[in-house]
C-alpha beads as a LAMMPS data file, in Angstrom:
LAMMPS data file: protein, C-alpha beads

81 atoms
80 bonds

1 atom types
1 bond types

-500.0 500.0 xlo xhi
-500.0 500.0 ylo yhi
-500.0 500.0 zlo zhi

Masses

1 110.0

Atoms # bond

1 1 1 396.067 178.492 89.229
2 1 1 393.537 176.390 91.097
3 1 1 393.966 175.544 94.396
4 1 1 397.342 177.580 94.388
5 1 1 397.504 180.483 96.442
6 1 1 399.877 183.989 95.410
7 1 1 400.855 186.394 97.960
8 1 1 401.410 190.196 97.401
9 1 1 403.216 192.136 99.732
10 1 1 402.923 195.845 99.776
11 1 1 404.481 198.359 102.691
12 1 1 402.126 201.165 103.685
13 1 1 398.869 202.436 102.748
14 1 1 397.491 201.418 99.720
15 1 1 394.873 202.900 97.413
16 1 1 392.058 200.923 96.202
17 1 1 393.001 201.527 92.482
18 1 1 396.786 200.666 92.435
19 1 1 395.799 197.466 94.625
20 1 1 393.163 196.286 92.097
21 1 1 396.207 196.857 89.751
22 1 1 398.387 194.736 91.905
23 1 1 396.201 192.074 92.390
24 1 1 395.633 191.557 88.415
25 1 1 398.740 191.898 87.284
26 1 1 399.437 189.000 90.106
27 1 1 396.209 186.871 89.067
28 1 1 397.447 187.512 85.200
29 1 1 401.449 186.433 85.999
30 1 1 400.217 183.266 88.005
31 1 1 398.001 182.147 85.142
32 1 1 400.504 182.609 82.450
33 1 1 403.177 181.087 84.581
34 1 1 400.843 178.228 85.104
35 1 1 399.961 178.062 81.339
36 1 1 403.678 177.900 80.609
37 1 1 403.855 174.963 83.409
38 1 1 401.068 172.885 81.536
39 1 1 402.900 173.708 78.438
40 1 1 406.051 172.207 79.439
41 1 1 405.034 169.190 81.412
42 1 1 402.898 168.200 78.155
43 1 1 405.536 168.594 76.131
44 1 1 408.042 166.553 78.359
45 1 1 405.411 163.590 78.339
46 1 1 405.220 163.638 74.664
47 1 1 408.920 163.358 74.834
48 1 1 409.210 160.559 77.067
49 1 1 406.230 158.831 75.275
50 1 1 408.246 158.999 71.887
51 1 1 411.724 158.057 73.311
52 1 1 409.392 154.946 74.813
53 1 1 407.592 154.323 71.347
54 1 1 411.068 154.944 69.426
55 1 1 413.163 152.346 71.949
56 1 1 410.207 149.538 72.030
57 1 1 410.744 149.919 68.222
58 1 1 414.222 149.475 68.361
59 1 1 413.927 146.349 71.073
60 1 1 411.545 144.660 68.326
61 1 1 413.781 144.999 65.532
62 1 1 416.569 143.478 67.517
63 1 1 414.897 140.850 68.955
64 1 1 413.188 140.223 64.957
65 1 1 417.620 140.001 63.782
66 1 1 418.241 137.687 66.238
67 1 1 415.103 135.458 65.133
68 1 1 416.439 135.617 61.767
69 1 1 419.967 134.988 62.794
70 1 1 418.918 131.790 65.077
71 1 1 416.758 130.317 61.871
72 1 1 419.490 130.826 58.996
73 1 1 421.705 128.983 61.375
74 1 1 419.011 126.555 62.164
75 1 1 418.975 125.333 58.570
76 1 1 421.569 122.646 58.260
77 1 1 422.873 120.776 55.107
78 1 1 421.646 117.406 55.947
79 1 1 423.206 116.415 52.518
80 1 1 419.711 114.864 50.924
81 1 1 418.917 118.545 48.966

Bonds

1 1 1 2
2 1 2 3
3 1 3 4
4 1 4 5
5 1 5 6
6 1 6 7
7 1 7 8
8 1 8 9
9 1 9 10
10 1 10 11
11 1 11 12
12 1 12 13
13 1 13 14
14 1 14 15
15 1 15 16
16 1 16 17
17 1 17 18
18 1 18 19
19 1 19 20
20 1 20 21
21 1 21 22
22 1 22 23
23 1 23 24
24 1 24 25
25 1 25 26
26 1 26 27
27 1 27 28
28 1 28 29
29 1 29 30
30 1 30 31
31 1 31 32
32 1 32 33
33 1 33 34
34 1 34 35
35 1 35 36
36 1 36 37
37 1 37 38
38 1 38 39
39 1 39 40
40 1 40 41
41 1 41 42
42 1 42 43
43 1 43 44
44 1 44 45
45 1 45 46
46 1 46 47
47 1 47 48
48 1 48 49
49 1 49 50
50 1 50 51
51 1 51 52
52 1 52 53
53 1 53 54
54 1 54 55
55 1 55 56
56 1 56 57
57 1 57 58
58 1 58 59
59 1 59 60
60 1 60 61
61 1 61 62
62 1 62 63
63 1 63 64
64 1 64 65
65 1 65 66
66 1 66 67
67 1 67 68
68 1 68 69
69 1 69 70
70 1 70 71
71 1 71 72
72 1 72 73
73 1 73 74
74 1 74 75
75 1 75 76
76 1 76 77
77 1 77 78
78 1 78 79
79 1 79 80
80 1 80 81
């Protein structure tokens, strides 16, 4: 909730009391709801940070086939072995 700002809107008089109510139960919503935020955007840059990790894996393991594939064909019968 830093440097966010919540409005309240209210029609009429208001006593003290029920606006001290008001104005936690907004200050209590905006901090949960921006709890929940963090929560998510963590969680989605954990995810993107293993589907990274996971396909930099799988670009490795490719490129280490094709290394293998390029050297067995590499290795030709020269007839003297």
């Amino acid at each position: 909730t830093r440097g966010m700002l919540c409005l309240l809107h209210s029609v009429g008089p208001l006593p003290p009391e029920p606006f001290e109510q008001m104005v936690l139960l907004g200050k209590e919503t905006a901090e949960a709801f921006g709890a929940e935020m963090r929560r998510c955007l963590q969680e989605q840059v954990q995810r993107r940070a293993e589907k990274k990790r996971s396909r930099s894996f799988n670009e490795l393991l490719e490129v280490d086939s094709f290394l293998h594939e390029d050297m067995a064909m590499a290795v030709v019968d020269d007839g003297y072995g």
